[in-house]
VOLO-828823 format. One record per residue (C-alpha): z, y, x. Coordinates in pm, whole numbers. Last residue first. Layout:
rec c3=Z&c2=Y&c1=X;
...
This chain:
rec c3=1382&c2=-920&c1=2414;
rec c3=1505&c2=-676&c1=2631;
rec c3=1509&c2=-897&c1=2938;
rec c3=1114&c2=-1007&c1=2865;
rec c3=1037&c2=-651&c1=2793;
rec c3=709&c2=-664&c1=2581;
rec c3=472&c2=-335&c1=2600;
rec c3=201&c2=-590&c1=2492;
rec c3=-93&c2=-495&c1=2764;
rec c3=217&c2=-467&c1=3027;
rec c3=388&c2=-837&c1=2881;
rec c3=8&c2=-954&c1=2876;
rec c3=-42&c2=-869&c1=3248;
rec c3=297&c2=-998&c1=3364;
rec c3=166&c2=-1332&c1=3181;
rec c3=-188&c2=-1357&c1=3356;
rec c3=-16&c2=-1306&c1=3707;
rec c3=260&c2=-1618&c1=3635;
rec c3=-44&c2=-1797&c1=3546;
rec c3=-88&c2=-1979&c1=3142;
rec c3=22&c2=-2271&c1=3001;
rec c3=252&c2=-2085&c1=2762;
rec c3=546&c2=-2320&c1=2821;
rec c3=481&c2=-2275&c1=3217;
rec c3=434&c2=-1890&c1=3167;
rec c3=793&c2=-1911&c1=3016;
rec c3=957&c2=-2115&c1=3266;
rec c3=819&c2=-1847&c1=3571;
rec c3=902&c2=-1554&c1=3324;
rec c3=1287&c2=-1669&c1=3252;
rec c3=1384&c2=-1415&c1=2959;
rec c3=1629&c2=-1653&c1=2795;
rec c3=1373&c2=-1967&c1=2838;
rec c3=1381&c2=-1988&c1=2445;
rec c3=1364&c2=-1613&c1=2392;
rec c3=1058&c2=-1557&c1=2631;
rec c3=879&c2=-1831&c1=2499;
rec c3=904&c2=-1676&c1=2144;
rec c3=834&c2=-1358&c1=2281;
rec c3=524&c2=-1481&c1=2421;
rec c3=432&c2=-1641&c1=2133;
rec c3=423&c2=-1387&c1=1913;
rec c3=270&c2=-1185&c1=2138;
rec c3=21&c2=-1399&c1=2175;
rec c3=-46&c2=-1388&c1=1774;
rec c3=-88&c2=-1059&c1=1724;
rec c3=-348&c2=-1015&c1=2012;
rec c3=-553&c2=-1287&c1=1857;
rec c3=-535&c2=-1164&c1=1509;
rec c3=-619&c2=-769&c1=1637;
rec c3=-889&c2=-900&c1=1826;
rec c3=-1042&c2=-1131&c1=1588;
rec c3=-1032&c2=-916&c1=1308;
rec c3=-1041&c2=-992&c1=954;
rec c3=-682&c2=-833&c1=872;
rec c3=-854&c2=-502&c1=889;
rec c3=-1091&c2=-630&c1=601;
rec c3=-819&c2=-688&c1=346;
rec c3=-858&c2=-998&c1=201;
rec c3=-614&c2=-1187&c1=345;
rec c3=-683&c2=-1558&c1=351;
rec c3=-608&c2=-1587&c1=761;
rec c3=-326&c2=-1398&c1=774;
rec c3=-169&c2=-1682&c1=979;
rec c3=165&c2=-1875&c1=892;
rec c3=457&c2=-1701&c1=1067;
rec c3=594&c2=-1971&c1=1290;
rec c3=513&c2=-1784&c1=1606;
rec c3=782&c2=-1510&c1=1477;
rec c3=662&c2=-1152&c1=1437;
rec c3=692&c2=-1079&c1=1038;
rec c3=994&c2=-1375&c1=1001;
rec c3=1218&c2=-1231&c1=1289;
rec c3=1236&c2=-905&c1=1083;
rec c3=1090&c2=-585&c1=1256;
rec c3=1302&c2=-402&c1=1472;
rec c3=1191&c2=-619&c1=1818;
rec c3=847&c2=-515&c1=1746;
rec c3=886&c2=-115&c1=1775;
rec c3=1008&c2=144&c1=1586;
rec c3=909&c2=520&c1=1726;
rec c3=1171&c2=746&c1=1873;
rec c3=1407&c2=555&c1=2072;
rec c3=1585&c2=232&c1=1935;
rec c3=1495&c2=124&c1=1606;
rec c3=1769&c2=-75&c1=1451;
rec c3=1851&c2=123&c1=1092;
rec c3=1484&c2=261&c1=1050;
rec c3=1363&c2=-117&c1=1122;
rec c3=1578&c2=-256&c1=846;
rec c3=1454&c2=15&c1=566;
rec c3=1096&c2=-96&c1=704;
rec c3=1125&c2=-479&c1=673;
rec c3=1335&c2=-386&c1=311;
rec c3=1012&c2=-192&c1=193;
rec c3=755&c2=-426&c1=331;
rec c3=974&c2=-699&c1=130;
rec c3=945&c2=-467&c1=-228;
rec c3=607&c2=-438&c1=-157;
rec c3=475&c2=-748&c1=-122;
rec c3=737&c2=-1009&c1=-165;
rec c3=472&c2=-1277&c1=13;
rec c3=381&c2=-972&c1=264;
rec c3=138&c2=-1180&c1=428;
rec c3=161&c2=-1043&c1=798;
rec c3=-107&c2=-917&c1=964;
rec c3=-106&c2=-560&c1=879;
rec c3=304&c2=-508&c1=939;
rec c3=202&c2=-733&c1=1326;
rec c3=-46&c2=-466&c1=1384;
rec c3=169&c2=-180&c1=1313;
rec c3=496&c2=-340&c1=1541;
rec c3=198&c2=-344&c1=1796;
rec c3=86&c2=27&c1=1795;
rec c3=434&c2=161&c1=1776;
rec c3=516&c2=272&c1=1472;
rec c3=610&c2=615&c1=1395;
rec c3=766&c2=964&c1=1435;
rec c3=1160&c2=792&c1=1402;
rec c3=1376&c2=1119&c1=1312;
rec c3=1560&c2=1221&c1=1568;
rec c3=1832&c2=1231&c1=1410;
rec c3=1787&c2=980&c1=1167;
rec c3=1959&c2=1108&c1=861;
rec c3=1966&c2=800&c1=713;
rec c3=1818&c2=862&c1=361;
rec c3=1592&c2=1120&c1=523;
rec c3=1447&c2=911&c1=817;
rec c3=1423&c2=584&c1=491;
rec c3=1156&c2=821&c1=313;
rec c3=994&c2=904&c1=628;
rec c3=957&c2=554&c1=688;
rec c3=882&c2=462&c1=347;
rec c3=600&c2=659&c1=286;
rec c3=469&c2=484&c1=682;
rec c3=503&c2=122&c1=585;
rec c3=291&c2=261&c1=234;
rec c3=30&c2=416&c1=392;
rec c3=-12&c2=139&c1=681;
rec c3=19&c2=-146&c1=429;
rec c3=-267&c2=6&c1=170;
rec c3=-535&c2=-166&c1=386;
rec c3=-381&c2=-513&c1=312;
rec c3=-468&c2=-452&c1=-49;
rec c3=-529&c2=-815&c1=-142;
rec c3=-246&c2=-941&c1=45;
rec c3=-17&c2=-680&c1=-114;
rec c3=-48&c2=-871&c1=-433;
rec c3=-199&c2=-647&c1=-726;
rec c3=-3&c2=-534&c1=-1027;
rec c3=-230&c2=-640&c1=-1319;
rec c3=-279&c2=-441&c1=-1659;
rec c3=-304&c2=-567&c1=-1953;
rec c3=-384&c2=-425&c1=-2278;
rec c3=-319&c2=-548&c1=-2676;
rec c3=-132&c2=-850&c1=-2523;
rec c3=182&c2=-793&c1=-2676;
rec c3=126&c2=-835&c1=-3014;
rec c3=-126&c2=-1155&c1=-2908;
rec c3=167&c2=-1334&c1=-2762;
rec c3=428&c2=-1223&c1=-3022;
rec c3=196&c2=-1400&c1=-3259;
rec c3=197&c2=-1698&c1=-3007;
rec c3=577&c2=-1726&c1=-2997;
rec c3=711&c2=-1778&c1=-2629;
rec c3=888&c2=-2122&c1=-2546;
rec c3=651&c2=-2317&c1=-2724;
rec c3=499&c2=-2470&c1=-2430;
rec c3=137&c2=-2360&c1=-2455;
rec c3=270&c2=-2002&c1=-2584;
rec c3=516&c2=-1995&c1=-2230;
rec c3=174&c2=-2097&c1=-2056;
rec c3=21&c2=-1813&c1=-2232;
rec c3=280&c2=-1608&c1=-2089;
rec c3=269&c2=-1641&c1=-1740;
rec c3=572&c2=-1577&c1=-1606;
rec c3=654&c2=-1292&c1=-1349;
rec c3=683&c2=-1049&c1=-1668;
rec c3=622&c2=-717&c1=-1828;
rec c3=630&c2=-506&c1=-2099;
rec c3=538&c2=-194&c1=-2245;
rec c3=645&c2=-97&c1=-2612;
rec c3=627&c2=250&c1=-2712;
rec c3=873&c2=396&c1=-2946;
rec c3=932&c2=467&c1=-3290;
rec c3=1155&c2=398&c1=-3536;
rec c3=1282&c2=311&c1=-3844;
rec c3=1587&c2=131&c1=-3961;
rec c3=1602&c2=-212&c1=-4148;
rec c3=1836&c2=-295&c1=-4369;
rec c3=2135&c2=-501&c1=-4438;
rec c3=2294&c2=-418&c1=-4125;
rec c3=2498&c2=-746&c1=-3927;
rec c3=2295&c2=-678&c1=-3621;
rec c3=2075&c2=-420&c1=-3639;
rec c3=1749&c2=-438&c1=-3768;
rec c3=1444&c2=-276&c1=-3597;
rec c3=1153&c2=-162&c1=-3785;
rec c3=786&c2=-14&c1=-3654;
rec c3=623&c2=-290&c1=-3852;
rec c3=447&c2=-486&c1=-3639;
rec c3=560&c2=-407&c1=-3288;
rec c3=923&c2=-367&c1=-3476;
rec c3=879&c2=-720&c1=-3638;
rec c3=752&c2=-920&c1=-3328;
rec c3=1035&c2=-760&c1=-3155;
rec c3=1287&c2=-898&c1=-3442;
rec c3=1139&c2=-1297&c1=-3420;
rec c3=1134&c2=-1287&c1=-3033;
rec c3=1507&c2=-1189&c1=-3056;
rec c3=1559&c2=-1513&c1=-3253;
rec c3=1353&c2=-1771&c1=-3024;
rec c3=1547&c2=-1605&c1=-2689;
rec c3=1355&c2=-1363&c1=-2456;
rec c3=1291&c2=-1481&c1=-2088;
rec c3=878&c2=-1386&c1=-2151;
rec c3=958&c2=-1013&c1=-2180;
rec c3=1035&c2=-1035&c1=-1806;
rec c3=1106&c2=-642&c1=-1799;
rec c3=1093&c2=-458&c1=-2140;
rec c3=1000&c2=-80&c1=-2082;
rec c3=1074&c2=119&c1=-2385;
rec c3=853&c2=426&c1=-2441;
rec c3=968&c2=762&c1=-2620;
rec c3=1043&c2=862&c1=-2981;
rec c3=1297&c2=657&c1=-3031;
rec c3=1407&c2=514&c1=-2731;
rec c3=1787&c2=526&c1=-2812;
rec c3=1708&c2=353&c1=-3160;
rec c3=1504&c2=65&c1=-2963;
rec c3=1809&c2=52&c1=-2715;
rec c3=2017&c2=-50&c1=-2986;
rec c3=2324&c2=174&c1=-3129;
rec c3=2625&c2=8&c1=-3175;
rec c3=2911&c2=24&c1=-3454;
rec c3=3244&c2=-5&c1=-3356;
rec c3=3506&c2=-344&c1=-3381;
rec c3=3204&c2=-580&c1=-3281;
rec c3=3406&c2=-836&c1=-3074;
rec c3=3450&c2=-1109&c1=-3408;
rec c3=3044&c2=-1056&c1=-3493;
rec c3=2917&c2=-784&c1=-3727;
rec c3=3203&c2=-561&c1=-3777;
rec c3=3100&c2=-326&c1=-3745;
rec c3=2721&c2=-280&c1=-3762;
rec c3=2508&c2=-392&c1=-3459;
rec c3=2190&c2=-288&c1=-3216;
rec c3=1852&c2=-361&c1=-3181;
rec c3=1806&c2=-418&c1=-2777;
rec c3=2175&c2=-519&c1=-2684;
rec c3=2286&c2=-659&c1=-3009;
rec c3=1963&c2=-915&c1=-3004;
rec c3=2035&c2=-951&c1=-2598;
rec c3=2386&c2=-1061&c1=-2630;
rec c3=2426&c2=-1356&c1=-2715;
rec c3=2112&c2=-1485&c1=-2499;
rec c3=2254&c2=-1315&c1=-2209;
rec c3=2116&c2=-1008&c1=-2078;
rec c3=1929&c2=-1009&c1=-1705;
rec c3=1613&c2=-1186&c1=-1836;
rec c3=1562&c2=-890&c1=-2085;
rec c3=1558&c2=-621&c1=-1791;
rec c3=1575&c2=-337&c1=-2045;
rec c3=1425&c2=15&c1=-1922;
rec c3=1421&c2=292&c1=-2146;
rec c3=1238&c2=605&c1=-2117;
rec c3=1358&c2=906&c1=-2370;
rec c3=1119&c2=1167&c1=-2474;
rec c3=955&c2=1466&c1=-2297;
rec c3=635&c2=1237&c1=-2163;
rec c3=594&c2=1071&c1=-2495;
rec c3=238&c2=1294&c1=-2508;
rec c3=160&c2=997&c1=-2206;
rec c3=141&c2=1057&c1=-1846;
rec c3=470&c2=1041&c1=-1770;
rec c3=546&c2=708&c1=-1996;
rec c3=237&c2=518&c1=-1829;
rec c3=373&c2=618&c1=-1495;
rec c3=709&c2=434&c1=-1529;
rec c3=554&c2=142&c1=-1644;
rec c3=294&c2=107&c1=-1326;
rec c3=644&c2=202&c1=-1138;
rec c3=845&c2=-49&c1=-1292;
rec c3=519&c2=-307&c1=-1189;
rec c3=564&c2=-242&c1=-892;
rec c3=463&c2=-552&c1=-690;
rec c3=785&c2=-681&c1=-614;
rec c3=770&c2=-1021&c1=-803;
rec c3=397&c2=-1135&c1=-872;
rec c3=189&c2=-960&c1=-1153;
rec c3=138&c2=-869&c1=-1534;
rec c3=179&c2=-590&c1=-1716;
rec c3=151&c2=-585&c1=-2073;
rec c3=69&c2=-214&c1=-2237;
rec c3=103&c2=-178&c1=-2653;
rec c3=-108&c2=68&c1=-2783;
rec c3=11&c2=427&c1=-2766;
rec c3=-239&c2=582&c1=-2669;
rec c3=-235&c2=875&c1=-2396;
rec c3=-116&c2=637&c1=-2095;
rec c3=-500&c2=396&c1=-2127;
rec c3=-712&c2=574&c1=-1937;
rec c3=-504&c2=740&c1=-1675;
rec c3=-317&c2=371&c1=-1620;
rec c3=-647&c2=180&c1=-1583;
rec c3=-775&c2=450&c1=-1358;
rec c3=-458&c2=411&c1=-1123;
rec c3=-518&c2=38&c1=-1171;
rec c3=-856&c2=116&c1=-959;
rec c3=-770&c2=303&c1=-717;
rec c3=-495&c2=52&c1=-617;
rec c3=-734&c2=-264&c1=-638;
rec c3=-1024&c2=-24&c1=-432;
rec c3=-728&c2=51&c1=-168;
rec c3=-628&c2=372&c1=-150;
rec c3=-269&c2=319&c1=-192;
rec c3=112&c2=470&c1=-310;
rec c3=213&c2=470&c1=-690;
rec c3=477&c2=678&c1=-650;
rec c3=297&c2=968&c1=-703;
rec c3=112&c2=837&c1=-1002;
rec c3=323&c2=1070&c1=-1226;
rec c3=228&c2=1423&c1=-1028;
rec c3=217&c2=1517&c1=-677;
rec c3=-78&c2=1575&c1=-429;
rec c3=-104&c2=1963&c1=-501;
rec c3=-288&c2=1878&c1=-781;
rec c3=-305&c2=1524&c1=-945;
rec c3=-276&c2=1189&c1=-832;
rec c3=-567&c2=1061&c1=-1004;
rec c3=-752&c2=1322&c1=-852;
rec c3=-618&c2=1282&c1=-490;
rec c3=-709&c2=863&c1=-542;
rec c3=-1021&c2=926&c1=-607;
rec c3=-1091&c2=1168&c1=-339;
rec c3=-894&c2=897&c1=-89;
rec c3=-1133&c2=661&c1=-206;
rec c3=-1439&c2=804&c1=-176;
rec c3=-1361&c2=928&c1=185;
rec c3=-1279&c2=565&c1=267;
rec c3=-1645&c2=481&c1=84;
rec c3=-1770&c2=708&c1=368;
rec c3=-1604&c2=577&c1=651;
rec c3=-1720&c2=248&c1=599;
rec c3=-2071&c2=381&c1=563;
rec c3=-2005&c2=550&c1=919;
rec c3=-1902&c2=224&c1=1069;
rec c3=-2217&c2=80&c1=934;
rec c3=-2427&c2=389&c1=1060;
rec c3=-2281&c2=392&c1=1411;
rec c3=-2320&c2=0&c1=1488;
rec c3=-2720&c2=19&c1=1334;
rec c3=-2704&c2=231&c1=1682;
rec c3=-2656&c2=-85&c1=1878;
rec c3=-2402&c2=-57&c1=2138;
rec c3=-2414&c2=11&c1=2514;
rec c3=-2102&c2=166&c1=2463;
rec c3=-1753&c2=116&c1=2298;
rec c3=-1648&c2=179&c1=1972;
rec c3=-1363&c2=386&c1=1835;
rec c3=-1286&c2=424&c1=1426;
rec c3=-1166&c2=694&c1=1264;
rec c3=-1060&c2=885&c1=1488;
rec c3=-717&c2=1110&c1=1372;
rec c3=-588&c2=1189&c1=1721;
rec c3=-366&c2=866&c1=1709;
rec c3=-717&c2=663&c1=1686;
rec c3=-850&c2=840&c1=1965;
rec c3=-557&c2=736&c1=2165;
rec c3=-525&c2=391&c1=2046;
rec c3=-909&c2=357&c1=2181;
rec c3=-827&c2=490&c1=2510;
rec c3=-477&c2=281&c1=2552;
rec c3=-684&c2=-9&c1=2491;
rec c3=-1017&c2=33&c1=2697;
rec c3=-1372&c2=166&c1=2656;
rec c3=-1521&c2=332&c1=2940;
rec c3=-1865&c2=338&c1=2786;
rec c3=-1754&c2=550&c1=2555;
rec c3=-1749&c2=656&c1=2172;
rec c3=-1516&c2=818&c1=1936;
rec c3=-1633&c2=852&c1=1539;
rec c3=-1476&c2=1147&c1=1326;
rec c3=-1415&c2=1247&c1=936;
rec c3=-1336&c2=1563&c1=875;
rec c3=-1046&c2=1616&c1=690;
rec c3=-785&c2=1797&c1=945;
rec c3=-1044&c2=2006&c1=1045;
rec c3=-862&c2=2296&c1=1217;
rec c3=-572&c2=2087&c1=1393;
rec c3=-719&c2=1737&c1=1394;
rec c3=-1068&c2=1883&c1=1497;
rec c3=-835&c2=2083&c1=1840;
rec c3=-737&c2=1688&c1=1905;
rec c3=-1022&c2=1527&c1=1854;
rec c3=-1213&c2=1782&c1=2069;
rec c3=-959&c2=1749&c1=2398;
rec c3=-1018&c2=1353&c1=2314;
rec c3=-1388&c2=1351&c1=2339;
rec c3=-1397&c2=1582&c1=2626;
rec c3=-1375&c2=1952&c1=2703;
rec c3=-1573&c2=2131&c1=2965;
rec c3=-1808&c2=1845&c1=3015;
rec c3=-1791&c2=1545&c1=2835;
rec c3=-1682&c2=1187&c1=2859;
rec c3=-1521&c2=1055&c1=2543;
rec c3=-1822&c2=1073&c1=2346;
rec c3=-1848&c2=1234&c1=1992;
rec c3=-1944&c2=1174&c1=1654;
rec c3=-1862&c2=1423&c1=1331;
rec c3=-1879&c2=1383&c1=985;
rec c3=-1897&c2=1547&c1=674;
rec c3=-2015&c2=1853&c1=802;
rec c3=-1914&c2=2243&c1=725;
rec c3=-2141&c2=2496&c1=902;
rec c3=-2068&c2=2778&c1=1141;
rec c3=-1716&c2=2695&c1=1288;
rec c3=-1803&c2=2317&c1=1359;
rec c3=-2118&c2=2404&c1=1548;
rec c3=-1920&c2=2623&c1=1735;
rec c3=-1676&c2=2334&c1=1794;
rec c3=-1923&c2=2109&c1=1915;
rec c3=-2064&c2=2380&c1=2174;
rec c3=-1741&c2=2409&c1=2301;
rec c3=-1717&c2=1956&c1=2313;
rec c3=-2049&c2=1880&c1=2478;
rec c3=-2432&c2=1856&c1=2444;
rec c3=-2508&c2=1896&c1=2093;
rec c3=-2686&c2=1743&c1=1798;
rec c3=-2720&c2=1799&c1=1459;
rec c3=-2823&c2=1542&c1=1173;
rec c3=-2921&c2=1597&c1=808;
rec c3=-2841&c2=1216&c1=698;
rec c3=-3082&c2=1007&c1=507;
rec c3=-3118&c2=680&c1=693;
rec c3=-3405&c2=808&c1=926;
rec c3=-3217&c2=1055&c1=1016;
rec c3=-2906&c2=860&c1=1150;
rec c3=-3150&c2=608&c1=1370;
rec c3=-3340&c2=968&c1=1504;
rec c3=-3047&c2=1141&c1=1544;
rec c3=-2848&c2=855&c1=1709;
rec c3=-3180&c2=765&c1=1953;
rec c3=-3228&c2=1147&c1=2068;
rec c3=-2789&c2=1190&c1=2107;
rec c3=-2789&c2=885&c1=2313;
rec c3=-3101&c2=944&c1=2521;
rec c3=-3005&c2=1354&c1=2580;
rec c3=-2634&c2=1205&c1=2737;
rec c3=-2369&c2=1468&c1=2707;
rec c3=-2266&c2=1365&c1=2369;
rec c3=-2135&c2=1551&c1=2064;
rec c3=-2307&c2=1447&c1=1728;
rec c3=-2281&c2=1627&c1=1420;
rec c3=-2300&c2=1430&c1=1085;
rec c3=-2401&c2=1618&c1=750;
rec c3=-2467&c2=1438&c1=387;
rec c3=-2139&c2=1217&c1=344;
rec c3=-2108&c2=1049&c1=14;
rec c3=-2338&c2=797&c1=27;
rec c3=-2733&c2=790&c1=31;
């Protein structure tokens, strides 16, 4: 089966609990059964399960009463809300109470076991990603926030390969991390104690960058009245991280090729080489074999540096990571600020519109959208009208090639993109509602329903 063995039901109906132990059963899990909320917690109190699912509508404490009271004891189990009075507000609800997932009845029962396989490779995930993380939740992959199966699965990469000290190239687009991939390869390697240099080589200039990275004797150009140490001799012993690799010059490309081969670096103006030893990881936007194809990158130094690569994924394709990370930075950006209070959250819609959104500076723009929103929230949770123009406006292109499967939804895409609109009519008729419903070619009535369902204040915005 999967991961989860045990699933309790809670239901006050006998046909729905009969058919979901019988479907749930029959596909491997041991099953229990009761009649409302109490009797749900007992359950709860005498056995461990991996999962629990519960109507809304019960006697002597409801769906949401148990959700909340699970949240507080069982903090890990996994739940599943169901009714038949399915709405909106009820399904944010159960989600805020730590659901899972919500869905609404008459369904098919096939329904509860897909949603429960989701749930399961979740709870593989998050394992995964605790044990890469190490105890107590901290350790050198702390920064490197996601469950995603592209974010669990660099975090291997990194645990597998830190201990050697092979050459590491990482590749990926701008913002992506890949600092913190090189960061983490230092802290969990035996180099952990030593020095950790960082060189961004496209930010040197070419005149400089041989002095900068080996060093020079005195007197070894007209401005070189002291000797210099390079950063290879001050990361001796430790890693160096070389950022775009691919903007070296011809000459300095000659000198790295010699210390990955050799171990030697030769400063400027010195007659011989010195020793050392450090760990080379680099990085860059480009793609080097194109460089090689062009003869801007030497193909030697290619292969040198391509001993292992690791790729920083997109945000796109690890949409599922956005809510994880939107909120790390949140309560990282509360303490920065001082916000007093502090901002608990996003409100439902500002959340959809972070999911949908492409993210084409992944993380680094996701962290600027959220820095932004901490300084102009209003109130106690942020809310669309913090959010950069660009993440809400109508002329957003579409999510519509993200892979992650929360940005496959019809609902959440549709509802994501009247708003959009809707605010966008709103601001170019300067809050008029009669002018705006005409532009939307919709009823007067249907609009004032869509500005409640949205929470959208046509004079605030």
């Amino acid at each position: 089966m999967g991961t989860f063995r045990t699933v309790l039901i809670a239901d006050d109906e006998p046909s729905m609990r009969h058919v979901l132990t019988l479907v749930l059963s029959d596909q491997g899990y041991d099953v229990r059964a009761v009649a409302d909320g109490e009797e749900a917690l007992r359950e709860l109190a005498a056995r461990p399960f991996d999962a629990l699912v519960c109507d809304v509508r019960m006697p002597k404490l409801d769906g949401l009463q148990l959700l909340a009271k699970v949240k507080e004891q069982y903090p890990e189990l996994t739940t599943l809300v169901m009714s038949a009075y399915g709405s909106k507000d009820l399904a944010l609800e159960a989600v805020r109470l730590g659901a899972f997932d919500f869905v609404q009845k008459p369904f098919k029962p096939e329904e509860v076991v897909f949603i429960l396989r989701k749930a399961e490779e979740r709870s593989r995930l998050v394992r995964e990603n605790r044990r890469l993380r190490g105890p107590e939740g901290a350790g050198p992959l702390d920064q490197l926030i996601g469950q995603s199966e592209a974010m669990v699965t660099l975090k291997r990469q990194i645990v597998r390969v830190a201990p050697v000290s092979s050459t590491i190239l990482i590749s990926g687009e701008s913002g992506t991390g890949k600092e913190l991939i090189a960061r983490a390869l230092h802290d969990l390697s035996p180099r952990a104690g030593q020095p950790y240099v960082t060189v961004n080589c496209g930010a040197i200039p070419a005149g400089l960058i041989e002095s900068e990275l080996f060093g020079h004797a005195r007197g070894a150009f007209t401005d070189a009245k002291t000797a210099k140490r390079g950063l290879f001799t001050e990361a001796d012993g430790g890693t160096i991280f070389l950022d775009e690799v691919g903007e070296l010059p011809a000459a300095a490309q000659v000198k790295l090729l010699r210390v990955l081969a050799d171990g030697e670096v030769r400063p400027v103006g010195e007659p011989r080489p010195e020793r050392v030893d450090v760990r080379v990881v680099a990085a860059s936007l480009r793609d080097l074999a194109k460089l090689v194809e062009r003869q801007e990158l030497r193909e030697d130094l290619y292969f040198r540096l391509n001993v292992v690569t690791l790729k920083a994924p997109p945000l796109r394709d690890r949409g599922e990571d956005v809510v994880l990370l939107a909120e790390a930075f949140l309560r990282r950006f509360n303490r920065q600020f001082n916000r007093e209070p502090a901002l608990r959250g996003f409100s439902a819609e500002a959340m959809g519109l972070l999911r949908g959104y492409r993210w084409p500076g992944n993380v680094r723009e996701l962290e600027h959208a959220v820095e932004r929103a901490v300084l102009l929230a209003d109130g106690d949770e942020v809310n669309v009208d913090a959010l950069p123009e660009k993440v809400w406006s109508p002329s957003t292109p579409a999510s519509a090639e993200v892979g992650a499967e929360e940005s496959l939804s019809i609902k959440r895409g549709i509802a994501a993109l009247e708003s959009r609109l809707i605010r966008a009519a709103l601001k170019k008729t300067k809050g008029n509602r009669t002018r705006a419903a005409e532009l939307l070619e919709i009823s007067q009535r249907a609009l004032q329903y869509k500005l409640r369902d949205y929470g959208i204040d046509p004079d605030a915005d």
